[in-house]
C-alpha positions as CSV (number, residue, x, y, z in Angstrom):
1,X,98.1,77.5,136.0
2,X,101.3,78.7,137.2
3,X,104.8,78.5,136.0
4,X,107.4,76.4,137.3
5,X,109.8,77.8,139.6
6,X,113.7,77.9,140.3
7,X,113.4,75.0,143.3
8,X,110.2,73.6,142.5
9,X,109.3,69.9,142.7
10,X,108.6,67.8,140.0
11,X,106.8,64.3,141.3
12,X,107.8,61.3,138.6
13,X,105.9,58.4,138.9
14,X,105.3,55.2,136.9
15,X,101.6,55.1,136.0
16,X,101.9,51.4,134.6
17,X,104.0,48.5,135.0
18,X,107.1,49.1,136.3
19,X,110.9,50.4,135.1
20,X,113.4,48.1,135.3
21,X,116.8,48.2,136.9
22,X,118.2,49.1,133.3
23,X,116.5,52.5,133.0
24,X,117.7,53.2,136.1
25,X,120.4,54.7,134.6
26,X,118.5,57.2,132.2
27,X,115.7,58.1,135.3
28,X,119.1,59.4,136.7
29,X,120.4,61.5,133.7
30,X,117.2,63.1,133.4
31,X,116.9,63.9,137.4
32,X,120.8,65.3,136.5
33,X,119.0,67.4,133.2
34,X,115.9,68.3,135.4
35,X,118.4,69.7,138.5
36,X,120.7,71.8,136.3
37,X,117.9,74.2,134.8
38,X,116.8,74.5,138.9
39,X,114.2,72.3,139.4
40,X,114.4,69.6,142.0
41,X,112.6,65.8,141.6
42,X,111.0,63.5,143.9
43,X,110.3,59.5,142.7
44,X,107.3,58.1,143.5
45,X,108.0,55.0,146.4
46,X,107.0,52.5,144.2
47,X,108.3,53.6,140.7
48,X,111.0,50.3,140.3
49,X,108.7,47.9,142.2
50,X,108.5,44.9,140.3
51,X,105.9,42.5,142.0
52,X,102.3,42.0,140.6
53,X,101.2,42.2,143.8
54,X,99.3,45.3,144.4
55,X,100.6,47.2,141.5
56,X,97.5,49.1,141.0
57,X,97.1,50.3,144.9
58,X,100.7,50.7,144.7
59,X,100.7,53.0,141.6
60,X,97.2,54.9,142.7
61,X,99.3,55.7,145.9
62,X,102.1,56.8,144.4
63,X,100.4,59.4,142.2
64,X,97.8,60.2,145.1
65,X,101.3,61.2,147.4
66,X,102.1,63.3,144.7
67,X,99.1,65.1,144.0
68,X,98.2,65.6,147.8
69,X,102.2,67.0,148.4
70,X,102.2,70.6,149.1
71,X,105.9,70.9,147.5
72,X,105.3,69.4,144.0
73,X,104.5,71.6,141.3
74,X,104.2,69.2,138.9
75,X,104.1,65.2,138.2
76,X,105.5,63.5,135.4
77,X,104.0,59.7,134.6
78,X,106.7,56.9,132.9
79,X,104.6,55.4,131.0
80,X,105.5,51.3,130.6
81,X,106.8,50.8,127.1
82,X,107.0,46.7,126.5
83,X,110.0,46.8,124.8
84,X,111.9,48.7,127.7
């Protein structure tokens, strides 16, 4: 396993459910955190989608695009928490 970088990619994805609008706001503090100590972030295409429908494709893409890019060193999965 290697180390992370200076201007590596971290993937972030949301592995169940979805985040709503309302942590919007703290996904982008934590990008802000993540990009002072060098590190760069990409979000996963679906990680606010908040339609039933194909969810689970959806999420399996999401972390499948992640794993299979060349540039991201490392992926971080939001877990749904119910009371979020």
């Amino acid at each position: 396993m290697k180390k992370l970088e200076k201007n590596d990619y971290i993937g972030v994805i949301s592995s169940s459910g979805f985040l709503k609008e309302r942590n919007k706001c703290e996904i982008e503090e934590s990008i802000k955190l993540i990009n002072e100590i060098g590190l760069n972030v990409k979000l996963g295409k679906y990680i606010y989608e908040n339609t039933i429908n194909n969810v689970v494709k959806n999420k399996v893409s999401d972390l499948s695009d992640m794993a299979s890019d060349k540039d991201v060193k490392m992926i971080i999965l939001k877990m749904y928490l119910k009371n979020m």
